[in-house]
ZAMARGU-4260 file (C-alpha; in steps of 0.2 Angstrom, whole numbers, plus 5000, padded with zeros to 4 digits):
<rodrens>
0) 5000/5000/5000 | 5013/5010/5004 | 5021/5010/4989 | 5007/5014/4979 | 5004/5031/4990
5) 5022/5035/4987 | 5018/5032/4966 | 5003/5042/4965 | 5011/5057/4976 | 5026/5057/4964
10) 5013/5055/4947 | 5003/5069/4954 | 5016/5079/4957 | 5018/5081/4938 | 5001/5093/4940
15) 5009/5106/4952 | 5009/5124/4947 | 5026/5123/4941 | 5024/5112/4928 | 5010/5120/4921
20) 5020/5129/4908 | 5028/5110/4904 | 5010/5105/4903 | 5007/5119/4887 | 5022/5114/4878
25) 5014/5095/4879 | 4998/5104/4872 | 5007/5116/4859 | 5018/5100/4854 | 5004/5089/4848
30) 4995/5106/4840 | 5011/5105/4829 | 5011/5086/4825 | 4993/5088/4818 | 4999/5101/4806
35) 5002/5093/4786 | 5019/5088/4782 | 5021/5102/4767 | 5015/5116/4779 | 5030/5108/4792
40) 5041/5107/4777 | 5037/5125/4772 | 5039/5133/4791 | 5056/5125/4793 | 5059/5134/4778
45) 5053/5150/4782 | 5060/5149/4799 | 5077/5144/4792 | 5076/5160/4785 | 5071/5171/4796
50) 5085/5164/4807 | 5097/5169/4797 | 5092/5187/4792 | 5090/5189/4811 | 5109/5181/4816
55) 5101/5171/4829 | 5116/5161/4839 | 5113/5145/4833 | 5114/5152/4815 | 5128/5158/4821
60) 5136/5143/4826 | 5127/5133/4811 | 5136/5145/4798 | 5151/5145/4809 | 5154/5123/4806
65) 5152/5125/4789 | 5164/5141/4786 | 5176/5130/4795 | 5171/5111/4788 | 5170/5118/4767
70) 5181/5134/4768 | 5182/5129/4747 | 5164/5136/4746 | 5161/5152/4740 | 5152/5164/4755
75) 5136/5162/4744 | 5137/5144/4744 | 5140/5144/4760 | 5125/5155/4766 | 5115/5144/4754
80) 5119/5127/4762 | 5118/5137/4780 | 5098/5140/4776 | 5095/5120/4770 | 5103/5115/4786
85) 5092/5126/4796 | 5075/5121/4788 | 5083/5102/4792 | 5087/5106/4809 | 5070/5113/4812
90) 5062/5098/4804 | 5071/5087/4815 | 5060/5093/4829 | 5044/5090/4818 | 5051/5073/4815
95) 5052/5070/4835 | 5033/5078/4838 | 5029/5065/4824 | 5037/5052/4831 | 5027/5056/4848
100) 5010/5059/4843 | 5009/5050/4825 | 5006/5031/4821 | 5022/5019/4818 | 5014/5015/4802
105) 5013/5032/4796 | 5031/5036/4798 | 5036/5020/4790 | 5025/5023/4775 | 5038/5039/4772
110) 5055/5028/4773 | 5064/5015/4764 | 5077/5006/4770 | 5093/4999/4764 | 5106/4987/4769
115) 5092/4975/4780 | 5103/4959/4775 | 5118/4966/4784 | 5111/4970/4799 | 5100/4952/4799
120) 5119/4945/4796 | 5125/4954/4813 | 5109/4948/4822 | 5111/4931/4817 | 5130/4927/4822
125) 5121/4928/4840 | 5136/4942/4845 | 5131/4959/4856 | 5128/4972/4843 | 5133/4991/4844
130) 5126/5002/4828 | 5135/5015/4826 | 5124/5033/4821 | 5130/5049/4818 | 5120/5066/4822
135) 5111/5068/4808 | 5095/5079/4807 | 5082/5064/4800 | 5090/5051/4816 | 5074/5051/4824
140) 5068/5044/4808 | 5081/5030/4806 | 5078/5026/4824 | 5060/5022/4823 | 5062/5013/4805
145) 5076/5003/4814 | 5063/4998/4829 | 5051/4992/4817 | 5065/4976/4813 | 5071/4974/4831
150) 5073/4980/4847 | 5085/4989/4854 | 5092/5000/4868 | 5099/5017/4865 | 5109/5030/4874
155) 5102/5048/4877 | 5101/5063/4888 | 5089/5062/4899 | 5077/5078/4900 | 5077/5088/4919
160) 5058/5093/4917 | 5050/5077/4922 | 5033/5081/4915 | 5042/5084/4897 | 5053/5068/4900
165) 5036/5058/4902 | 5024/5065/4890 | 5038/5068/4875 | 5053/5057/4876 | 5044/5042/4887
170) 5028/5042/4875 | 5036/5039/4861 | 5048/5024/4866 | 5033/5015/4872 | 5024/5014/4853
175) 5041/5006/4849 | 5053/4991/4856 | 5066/5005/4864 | 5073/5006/4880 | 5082/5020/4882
180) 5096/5020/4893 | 5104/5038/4900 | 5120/5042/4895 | 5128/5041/4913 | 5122/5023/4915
185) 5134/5016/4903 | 5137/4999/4918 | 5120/4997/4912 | 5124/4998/4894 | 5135/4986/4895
190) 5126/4973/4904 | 5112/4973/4891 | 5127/4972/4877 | 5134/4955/4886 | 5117/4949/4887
195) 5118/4949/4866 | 5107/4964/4867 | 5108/4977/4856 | 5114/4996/4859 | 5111/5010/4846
200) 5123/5024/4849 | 5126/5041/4844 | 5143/5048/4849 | 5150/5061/4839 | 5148/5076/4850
205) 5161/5087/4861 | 5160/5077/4880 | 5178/5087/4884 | 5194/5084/4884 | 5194/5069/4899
210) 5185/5057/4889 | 5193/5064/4872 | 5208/5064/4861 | 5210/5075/4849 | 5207/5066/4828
215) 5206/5076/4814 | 5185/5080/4807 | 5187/5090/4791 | 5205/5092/4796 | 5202/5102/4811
220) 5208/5094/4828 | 5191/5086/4836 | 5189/5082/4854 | 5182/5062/4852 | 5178/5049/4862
225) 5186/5032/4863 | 5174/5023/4870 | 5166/5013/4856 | 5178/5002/4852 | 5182/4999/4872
230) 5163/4996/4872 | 5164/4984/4858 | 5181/4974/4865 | 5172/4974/4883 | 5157/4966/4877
235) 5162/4956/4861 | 5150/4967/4851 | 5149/4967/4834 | 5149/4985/4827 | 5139/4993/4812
240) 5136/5010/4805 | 5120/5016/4801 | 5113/5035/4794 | 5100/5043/4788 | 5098/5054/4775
245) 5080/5064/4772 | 5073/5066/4754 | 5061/5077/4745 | 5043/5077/4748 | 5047/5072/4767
250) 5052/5056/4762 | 5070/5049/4771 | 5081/5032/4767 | 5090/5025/4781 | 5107/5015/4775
255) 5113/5002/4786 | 5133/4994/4780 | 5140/4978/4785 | 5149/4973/4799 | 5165/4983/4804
260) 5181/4969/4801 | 5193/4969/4814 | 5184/4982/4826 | 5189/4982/4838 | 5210/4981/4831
265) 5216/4983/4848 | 5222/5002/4846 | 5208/5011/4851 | 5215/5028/4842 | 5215/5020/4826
270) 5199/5014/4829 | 5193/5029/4833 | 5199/5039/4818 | 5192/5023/4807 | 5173/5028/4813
275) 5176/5046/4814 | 5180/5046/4794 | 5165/5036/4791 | 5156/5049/4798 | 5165/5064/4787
280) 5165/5054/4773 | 5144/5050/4777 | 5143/5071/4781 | 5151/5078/4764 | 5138/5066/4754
285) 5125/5076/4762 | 5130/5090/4772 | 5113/5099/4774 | 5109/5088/4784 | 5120/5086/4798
290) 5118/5092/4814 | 5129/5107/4815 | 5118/5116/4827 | 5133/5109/4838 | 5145/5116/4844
295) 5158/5101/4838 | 5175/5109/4839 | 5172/5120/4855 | 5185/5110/4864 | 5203/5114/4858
300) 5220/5107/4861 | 5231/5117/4875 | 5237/5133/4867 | 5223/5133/4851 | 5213/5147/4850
305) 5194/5146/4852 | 5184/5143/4835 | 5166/5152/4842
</rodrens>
């Protein structure tokens, strides 16, 4: 009895005055999903815009990867391929209200998928499995295609609003075989691996420089993790690499590629640079869409001047 007292004061909580304003967003969020795909299609265009004649700070930051990523592009070019990658950015938080408040079918129905046979041969050599995804703007996408062919776990950041955690993040994993796994709980992580789970994860971001070494990404000096390939010897994981590109019309593909050979190598810097020019080489076929809202190169080697 006691315990269920102690469940229905903490759910209850969710309804205190403070979270009223989480409780709109909710309410605003799935106004948003309701709106047709070309209307979405056609804000994130208009706002991509008006971002940029405003010099908002994440245009800012946007136009400041790609004037350091592609310095061979013209300052037109560049501005151009800023606005496409804004108009994606924004349509990557459609894509998550969709992926909240839309059927699975629905967002199936908009993909295709390539590269099923590798990830079945993965599957079927009854090793732990890591697939390996880079930050790219139609992931949410990819994610939920991928969860229609098996489960999986995948590491995130948890949200510190509780309400926003339960009614956004939390209601969409449970339409779909996902367990999501908080970034910090990677003992966790690695017990599902070695119990021949799978684990989907996303890593290419700045975490530092105590977890990092610096690799080169579009020849400037990157703080990156070296975790994978530890993950992967830990665990006896197979790796694969999986991205997902968006299309015209709202459409998206998702590419899954074979197995990684001899990953881990036993040099965990080589291994690391192996995935990190994958995901360059996976970024210049589509640039627009990468997620360069990020701040990727904010972490510099001692004496290196700061980039932003």
């Amino acid at each position: 009895m006691g315990k269920r007292n102690l469940s229905s004061r903490v759910h209850d909580s969710h309804y205190a005055p403070r979270y009223w304003l989480s409780w709109l967003v909710v309410g605003f969020s799935w106004l948003l999903a309701k709106l047709p795909g070309g209307l979405q299609r056609s804000l994130s265009r208009g706002l991509a815009r008006l971002l940029l004649v405003t010099r908002s700070s994440r245009a800012k930051t946007i136009r400041r990867n790609i004037e350091l990523c592609f310095p061979e592009l013209s300052a037109q070019q560049q501005r151009a391929l800023a606005e496409k990658n804004l108009a994606s950015t924004v349509l990557l938080l459609f894509d998550l209200l969709d992926l909240i408040w839309s059927s699975p079918t629905s967002l199936e129905e908009r993909g295709e998928l390539s590269g099923e046979e590798h990830l079945r041969q993965a599957i079927d050599s009854g090793k732990p499995l890591i697939i390996l995804a880079g930050h790219f703007n139609g992931f949410v996408l990819g994610f939920a295609r991928l969860a229609q062919l098996l489960p999986y776990n995948v590491v995130y950041r948890r949200m510190n609003d509780p309400v926003l955690e339960a009614q956004l993040y939390q209601r969409a994993t449970r339409k779909y075989p996902i367990t999501t796994i908080h970034r910090k709980e990677i003992s966790h992580m690695l017990t599902q691996l070695k119990d021949s789970g799978v684990v989907v994860i996303v890593p290419d971001q700045d975490f530092g420089k105590k977890r990092s070494v610096f690799i080169p990404f579009f020849g400037i000096q990157t703080a990156t993790i070296t975790a994978i390939p530890q993950y992967a010897a830990i665990t006896g994981a197979n790796v694969i690499t999986m991205n997902t590109y968006r299309q015209e019309g709202g459409r998206y593909r998702v590419e899954i590629e074979p197995v990684l050979e001899n990953f881990p190598s036993g040099d965990d810097l080589a291994d690391t640079l192996r995935w990190s020019e994958w995901l360059e080489e996976s970024v210049r076929h589509q640039p627009e869409d990468y997620f360069w809202l990020h701040k990727r190169f904010k972490t510099r080697p001692d004496g290196e001047a700061k980039l932003y």
